[in-house]
GULO-571466 format. One record per residue (C-alpha): x, y, z; residue number from 1. Coordinates in nm, 3 decimals. Each point is the difference from the previous one (the first is absolute). Layout:
REM residues N
{{X, Y, Z}, NUM}
...
//
This chain:
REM residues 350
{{25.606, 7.792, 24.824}, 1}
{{0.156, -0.152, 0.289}, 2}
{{-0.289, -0.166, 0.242}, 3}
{{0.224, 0.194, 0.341}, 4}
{{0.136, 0.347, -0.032}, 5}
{{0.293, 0.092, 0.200}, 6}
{{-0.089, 0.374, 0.031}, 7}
{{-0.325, -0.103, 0.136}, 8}
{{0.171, -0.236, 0.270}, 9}
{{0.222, 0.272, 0.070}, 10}
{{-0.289, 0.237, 0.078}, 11}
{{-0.170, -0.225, 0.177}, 12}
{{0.301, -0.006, 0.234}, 13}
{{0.026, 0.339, 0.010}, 14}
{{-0.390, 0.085, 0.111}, 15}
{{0.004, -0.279, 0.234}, 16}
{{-0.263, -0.172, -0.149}, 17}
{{-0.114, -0.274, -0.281}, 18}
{{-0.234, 0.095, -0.289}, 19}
{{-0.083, -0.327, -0.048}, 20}
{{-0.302, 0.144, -0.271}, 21}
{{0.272, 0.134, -0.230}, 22}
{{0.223, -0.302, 0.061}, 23}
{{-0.291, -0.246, -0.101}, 24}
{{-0.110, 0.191, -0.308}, 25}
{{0.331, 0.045, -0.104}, 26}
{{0.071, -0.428, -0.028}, 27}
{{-0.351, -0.041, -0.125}, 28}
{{0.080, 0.244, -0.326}, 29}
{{0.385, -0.205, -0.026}, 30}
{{-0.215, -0.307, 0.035}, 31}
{{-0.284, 0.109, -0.282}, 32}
{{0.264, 0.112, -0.223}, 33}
{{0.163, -0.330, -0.018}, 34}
{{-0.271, -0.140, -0.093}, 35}
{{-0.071, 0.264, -0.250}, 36}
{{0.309, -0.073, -0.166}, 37}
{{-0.090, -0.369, -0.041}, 38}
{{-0.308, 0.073, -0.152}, 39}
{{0.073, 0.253, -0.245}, 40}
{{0.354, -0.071, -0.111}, 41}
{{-0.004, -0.015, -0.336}, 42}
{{-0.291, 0.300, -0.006}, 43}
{{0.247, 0.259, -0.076}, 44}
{{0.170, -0.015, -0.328}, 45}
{{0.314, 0.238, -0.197}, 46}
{{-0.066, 0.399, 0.162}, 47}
{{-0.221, -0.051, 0.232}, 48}
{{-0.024, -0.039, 0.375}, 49}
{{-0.324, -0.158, 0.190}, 50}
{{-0.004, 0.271, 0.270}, 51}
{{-0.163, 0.038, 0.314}, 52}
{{-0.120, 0.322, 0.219}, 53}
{{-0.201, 0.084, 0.315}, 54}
{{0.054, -0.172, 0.346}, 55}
{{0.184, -0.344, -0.214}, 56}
{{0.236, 0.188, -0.139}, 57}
{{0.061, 0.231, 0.368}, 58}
{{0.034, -0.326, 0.167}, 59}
{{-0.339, 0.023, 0.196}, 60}
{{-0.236, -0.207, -0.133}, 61}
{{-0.266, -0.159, 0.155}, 62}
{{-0.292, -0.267, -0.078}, 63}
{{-0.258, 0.233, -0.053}, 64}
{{0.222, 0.181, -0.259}, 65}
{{0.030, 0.014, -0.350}, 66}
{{0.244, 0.022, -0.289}, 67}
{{0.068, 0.237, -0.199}, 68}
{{0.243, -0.076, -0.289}, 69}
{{0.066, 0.111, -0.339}, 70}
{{0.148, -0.137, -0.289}, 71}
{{0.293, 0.286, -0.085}, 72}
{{0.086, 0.012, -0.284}, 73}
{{0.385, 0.165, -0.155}, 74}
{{-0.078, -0.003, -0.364}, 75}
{{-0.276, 0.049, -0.288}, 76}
{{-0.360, -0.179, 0.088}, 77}
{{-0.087, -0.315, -0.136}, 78}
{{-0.287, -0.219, -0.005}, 79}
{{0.187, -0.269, 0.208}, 80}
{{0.030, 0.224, 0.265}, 81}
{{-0.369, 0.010, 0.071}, 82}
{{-0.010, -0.365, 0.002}, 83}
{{0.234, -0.063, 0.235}, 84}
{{-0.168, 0.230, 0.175}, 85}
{{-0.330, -0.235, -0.063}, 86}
{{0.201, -0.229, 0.132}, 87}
{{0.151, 0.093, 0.283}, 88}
{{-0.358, 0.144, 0.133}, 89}
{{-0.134, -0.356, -0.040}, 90}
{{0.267, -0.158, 0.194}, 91}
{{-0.053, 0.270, 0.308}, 92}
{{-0.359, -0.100, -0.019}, 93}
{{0.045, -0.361, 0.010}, 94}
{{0.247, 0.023, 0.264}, 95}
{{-0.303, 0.170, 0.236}, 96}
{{0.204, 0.390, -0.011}, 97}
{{-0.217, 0.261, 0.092}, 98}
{{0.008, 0.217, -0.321}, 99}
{{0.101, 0.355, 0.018}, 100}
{{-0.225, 0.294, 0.015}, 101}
{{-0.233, 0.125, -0.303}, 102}
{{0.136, 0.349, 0.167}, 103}
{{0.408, -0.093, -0.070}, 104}
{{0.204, 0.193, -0.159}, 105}
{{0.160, -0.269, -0.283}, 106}
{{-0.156, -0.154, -0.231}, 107}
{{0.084, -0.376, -0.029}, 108}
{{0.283, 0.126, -0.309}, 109}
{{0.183, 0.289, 0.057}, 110}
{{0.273, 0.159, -0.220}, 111}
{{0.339, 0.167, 0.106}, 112}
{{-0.040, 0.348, -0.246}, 113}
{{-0.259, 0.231, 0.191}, 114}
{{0.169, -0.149, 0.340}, 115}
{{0.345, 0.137, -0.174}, 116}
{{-0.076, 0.290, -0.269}, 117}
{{-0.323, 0.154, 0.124}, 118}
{{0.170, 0.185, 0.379}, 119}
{{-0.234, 0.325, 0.063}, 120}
{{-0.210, 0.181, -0.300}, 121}
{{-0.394, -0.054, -0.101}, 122}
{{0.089, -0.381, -0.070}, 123}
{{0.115, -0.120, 0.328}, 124}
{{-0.323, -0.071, 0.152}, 125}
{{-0.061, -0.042, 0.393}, 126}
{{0.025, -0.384, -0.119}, 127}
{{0.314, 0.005, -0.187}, 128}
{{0.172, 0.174, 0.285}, 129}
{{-0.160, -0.249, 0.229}, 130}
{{0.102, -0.298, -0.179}, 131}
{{0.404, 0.173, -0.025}, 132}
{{0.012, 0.072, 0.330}, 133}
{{-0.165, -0.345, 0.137}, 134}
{{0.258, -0.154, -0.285}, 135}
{{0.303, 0.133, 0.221}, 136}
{{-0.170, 0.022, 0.341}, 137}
{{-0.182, -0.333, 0.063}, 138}
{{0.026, -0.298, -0.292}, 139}
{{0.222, -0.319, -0.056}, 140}
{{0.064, -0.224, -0.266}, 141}
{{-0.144, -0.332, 0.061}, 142}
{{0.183, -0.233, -0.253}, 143}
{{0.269, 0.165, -0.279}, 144}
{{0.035, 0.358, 0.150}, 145}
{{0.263, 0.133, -0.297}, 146}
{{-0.267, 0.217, -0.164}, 147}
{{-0.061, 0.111, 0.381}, 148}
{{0.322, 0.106, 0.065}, 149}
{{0.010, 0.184, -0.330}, 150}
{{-0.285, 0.178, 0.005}, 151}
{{0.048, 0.087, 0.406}, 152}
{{0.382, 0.181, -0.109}, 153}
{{-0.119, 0.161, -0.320}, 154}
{{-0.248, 0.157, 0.195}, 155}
{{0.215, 0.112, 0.289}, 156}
{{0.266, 0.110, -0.237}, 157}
{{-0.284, 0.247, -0.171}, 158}
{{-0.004, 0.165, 0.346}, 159}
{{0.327, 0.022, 0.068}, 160}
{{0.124, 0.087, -0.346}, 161}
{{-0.301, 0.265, -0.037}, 162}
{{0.096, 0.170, 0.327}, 163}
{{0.224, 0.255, -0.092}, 164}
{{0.012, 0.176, 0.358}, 165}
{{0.095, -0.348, 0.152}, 166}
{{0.307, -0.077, -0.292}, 167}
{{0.162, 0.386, -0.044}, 168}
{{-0.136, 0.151, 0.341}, 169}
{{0.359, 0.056, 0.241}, 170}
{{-0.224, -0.011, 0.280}, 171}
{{-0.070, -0.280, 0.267}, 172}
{{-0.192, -0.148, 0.131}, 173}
{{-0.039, -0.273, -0.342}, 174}
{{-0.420, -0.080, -0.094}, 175}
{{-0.139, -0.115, -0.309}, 176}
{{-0.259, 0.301, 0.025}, 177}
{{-0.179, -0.130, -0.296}, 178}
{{-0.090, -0.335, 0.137}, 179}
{{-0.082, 0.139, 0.364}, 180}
{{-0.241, 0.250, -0.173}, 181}
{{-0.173, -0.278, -0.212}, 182}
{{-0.021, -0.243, 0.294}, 183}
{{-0.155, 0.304, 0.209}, 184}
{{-0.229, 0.056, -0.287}, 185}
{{-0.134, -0.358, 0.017}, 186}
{{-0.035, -0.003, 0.338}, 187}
{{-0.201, 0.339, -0.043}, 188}
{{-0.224, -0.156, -0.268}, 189}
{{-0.068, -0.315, 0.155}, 190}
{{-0.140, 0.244, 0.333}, 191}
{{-0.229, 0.197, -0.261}, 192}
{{-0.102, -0.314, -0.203}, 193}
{{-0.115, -0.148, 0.388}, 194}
{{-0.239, 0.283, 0.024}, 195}
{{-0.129, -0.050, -0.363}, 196}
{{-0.028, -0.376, 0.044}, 197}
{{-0.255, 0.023, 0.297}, 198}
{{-0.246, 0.121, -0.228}, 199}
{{-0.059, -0.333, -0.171}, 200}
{{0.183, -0.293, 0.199}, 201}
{{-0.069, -0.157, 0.321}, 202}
{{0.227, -0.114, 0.245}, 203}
{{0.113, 0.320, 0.118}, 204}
{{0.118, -0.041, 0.344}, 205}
{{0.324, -0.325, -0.123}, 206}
{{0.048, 0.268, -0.274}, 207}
{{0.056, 0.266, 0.296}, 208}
{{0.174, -0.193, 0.202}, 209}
{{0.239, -0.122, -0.303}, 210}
{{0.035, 0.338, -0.124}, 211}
{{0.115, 0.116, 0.366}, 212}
{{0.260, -0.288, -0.005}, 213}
{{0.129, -0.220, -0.228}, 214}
{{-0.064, 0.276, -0.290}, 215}
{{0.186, 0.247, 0.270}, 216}
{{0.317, -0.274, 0.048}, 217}
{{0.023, -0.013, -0.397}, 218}
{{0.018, 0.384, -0.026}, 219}
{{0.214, 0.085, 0.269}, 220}
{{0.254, -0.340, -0.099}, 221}
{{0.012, 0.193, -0.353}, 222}
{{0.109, 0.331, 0.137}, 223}
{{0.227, -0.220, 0.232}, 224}
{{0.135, -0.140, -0.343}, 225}
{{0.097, 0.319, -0.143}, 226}
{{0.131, 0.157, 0.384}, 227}
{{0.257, -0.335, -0.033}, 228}
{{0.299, 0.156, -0.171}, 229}
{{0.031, 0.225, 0.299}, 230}
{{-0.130, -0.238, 0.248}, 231}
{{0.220, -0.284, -0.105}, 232}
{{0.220, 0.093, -0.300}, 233}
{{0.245, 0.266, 0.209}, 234}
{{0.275, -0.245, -0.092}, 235}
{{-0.069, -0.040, -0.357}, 236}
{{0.202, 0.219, -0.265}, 237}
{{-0.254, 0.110, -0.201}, 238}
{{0.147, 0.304, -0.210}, 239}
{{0.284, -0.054, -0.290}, 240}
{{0.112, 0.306, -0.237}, 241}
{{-0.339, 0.035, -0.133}, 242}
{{-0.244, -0.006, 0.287}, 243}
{{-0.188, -0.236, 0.143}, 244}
{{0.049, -0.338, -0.170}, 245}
{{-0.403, -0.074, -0.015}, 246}
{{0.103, -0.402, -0.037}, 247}
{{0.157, -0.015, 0.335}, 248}
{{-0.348, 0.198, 0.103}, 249}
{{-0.230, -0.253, -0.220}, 250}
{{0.200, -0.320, 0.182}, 251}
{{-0.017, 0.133, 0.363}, 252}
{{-0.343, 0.132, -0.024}, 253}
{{-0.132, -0.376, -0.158}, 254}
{{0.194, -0.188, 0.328}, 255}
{{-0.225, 0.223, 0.223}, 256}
{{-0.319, -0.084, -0.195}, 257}
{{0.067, -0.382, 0.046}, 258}
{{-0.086, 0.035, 0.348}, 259}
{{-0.339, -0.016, 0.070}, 260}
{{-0.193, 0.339, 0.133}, 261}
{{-0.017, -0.162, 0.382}, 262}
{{0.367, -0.064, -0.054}, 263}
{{0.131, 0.328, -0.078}, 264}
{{-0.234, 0.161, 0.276}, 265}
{{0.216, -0.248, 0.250}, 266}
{{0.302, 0.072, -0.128}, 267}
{{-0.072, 0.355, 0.081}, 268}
{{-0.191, -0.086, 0.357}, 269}
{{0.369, -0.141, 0.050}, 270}
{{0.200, 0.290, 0.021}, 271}
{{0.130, 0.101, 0.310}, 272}
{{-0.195, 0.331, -0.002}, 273}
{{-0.328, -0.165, -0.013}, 274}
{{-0.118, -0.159, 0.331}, 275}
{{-0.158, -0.316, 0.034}, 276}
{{-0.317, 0.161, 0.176}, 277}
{{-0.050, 0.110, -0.403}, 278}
{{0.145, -0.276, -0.145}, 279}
{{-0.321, -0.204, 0.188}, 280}
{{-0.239, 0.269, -0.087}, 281}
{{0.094, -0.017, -0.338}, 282}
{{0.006, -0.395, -0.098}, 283}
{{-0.186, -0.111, 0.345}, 284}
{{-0.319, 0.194, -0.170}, 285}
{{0.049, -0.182, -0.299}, 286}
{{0.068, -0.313, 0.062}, 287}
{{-0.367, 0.058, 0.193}, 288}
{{-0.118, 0.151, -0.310}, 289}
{{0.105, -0.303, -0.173}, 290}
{{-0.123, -0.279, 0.293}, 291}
{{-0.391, 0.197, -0.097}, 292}
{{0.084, -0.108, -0.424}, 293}
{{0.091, -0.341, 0.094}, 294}
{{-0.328, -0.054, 0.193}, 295}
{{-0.221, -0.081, -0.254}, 296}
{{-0.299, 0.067, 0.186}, 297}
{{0.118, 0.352, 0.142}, 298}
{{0.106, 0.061, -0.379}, 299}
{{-0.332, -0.023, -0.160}, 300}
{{-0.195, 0.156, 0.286}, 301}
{{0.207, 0.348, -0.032}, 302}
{{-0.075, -0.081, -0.432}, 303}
{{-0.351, -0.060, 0.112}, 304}
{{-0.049, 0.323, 0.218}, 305}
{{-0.227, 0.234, -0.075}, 306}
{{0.074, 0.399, 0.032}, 307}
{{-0.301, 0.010, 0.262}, 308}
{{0.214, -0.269, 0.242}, 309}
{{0.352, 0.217, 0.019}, 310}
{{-0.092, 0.189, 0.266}, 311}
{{-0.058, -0.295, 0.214}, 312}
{{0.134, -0.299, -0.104}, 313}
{{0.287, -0.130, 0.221}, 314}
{{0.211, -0.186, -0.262}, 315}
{{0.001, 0.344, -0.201}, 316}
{{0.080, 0.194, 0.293}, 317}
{{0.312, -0.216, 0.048}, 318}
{{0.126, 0.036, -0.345}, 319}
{{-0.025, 0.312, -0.017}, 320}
{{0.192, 0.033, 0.368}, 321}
{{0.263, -0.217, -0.153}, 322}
{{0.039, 0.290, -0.298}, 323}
{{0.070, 0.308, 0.267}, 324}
{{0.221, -0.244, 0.145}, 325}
{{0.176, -0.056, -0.338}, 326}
{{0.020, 0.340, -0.089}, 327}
{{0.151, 0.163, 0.342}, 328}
{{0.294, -0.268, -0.031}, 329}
{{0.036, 0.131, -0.371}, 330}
{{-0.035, 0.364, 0.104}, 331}
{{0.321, -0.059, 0.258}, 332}
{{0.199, -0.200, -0.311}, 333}
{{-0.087, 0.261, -0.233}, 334}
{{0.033, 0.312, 0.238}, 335}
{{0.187, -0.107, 0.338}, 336}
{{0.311, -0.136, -0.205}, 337}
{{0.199, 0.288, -0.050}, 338}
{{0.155, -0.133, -0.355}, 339}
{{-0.339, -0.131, -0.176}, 340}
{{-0.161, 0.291, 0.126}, 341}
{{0.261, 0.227, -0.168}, 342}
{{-0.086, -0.197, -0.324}, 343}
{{-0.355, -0.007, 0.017}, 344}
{{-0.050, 0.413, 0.101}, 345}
{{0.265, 0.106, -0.296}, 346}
{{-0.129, -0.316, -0.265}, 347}
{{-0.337, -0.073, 0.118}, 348}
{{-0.169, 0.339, 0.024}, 349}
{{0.094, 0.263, -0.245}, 350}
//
């Protein structure tokens, strides 16, 4: 992770206007991942990858934010795994890291074969398919990333070589249906699993507010992801005599997921179709969104708010007018755009 994006810069151009919110969490998470890597070279040994999720690995982390990490695992369980793991918990600790949620979705070991082998069916649970997804949509290697990379293109290479409409089909336009639908079926279960999750946590209105935003970027930068051979692969050849070659697919697909979500939203906001009155609706509200997270005390007071307070409290009422804002710049991306909104009425609905 590079601590300035170009993409960003470029948007910020565009709109007229600095985001100086998403510029400043951006170098903090190069800056804390530097210092991860001093601290826990060593950590990761043969076939695996110390891997990081959530705002760190999307380039917007904050101080009041924690990290969530993993120790992945490409190959048969071992005892040492779970002492590294030991290990590499103590060393966060010591080093004053906030630790990541009881609620996460990885454990502190987590193994490559129900990521890989276990797509759809009764044994891909909602938190298999979230860990996959979050896996190609939002997580980076902090030290030796080969078991990473492998485990990243093995998955994407079980999507594209399982979609049979996307390899044979003479049709265009070219979308790996199968991961669209599975990234559409996260974001679906993460919306339900919101509702469920009022019943016994607090902190309800950051969890709104989150869900409305950052959870929002990650979804629509997924179904960005698979919209990208049409949106920027028109120049690549990606037929030979026997279809579609799904390496070619697997390889271009994996370059789009290295940018981060809030990149490939502004490398969209960029096209000349797009104005920069949505361009600033789009990552203007977020980079707000992100100014409330980095306030520590505006943080915990929306954590802190009780259900009774919504109504009324001021804080909450500008979140939440930051989300409409949000959404009406995504609504003219996803809609207004005459290409993307071909993609997402023919792959997005039916």
């Amino acid at each position: 992770m590079e601590p300035r994006s170009e993409l960003i810069a470029r948007l910020e151009a565009k709109a007229n206007r600095a985001f100086p919110n998403v510029i400043a969490a951006r170098a903090f998470s190069a800056a804390t991942l530097e210092r991860l890597r001093e601290l826990l070279t060593g950590q990761d040994v043969e076939d695996t990858s110390i891997v990081v999720f959530g705002s760190f690995a999307r380039g917007e982390y904050t101080p009041g934010s924690d990290i969530d990490w993993t120790l992945l695992v490409d190959g048969r369980a071992d005892d040492a795994h779970f002492q590294r793991a030991l290990a590499i918990t103590r060393i966060l600790d010591d080093a004053k890291f906030q630790p990541p949620s009881p609620y996460g979705v990885f454990d502190n070991v987590s193994f490559s074969h129900p990521l890989l082998h276990l797509i759809g069916g009764h044994d891909d649970t909602n938190r298999n398919t979230t860990q996959r997804i979050l896996l190609l949509l939002e997580s980076l290697a902090v030290c030796r990333s080969e078991a990473h990379e492998r485990v990243i293109e093995l998955v994407l290479h079980r999507y594209v070589s399982d979609d049979r409409g996307l390899l044979f089909s003479k049709r265009n336009p070219l979308v790996p249906r199968f991961l669209l639908n599975d990234i559409i079926r996260y974001w679906r279960t993460i919306t339900v699993d919101f509702v469920n999750k009022q019943r016994t946590k607090g902190g309800w209105a950051l969890r709104n507010v989150k869900l409305r935003m950052s959870r929002k970027l990650l979804f629509a930068s997924g179904m960005l992801a698979c919209f990208s051979l049409e949106l920027f692969g028109k120049d690549e050849q990606w037929r030979d005599e026997g279809g579609v070659d799904p390496a070619r697919v697997v390889r271009f697909v994996r370059n789009r997921l290295r940018l981060s979500p809030l990149e490939q939203m502004c490398e969209v906001l960029l096209r000349p179709g797009i104005s920069p009155e949505t361009a600033l609706q789009v990552i203007g509200a977020y980079d707000s969104f992100m100014g409330i997270l980095a306030d520590d005390e505006k943080r915990q007071h929306l954590s802190s708010l009780s259900l009774d307070a919504l109504g009324t409290d001021a804080l909450f009422k500008e979140a939440t007018s930051l989300t409409y804002t949000f959404q009406t710049g995504l609504d003219s991306v996803f809609f207004e755009d005459e290409e993307i909104g071909m993609l997402v009425r023919r792959f997005g609905v039916f």
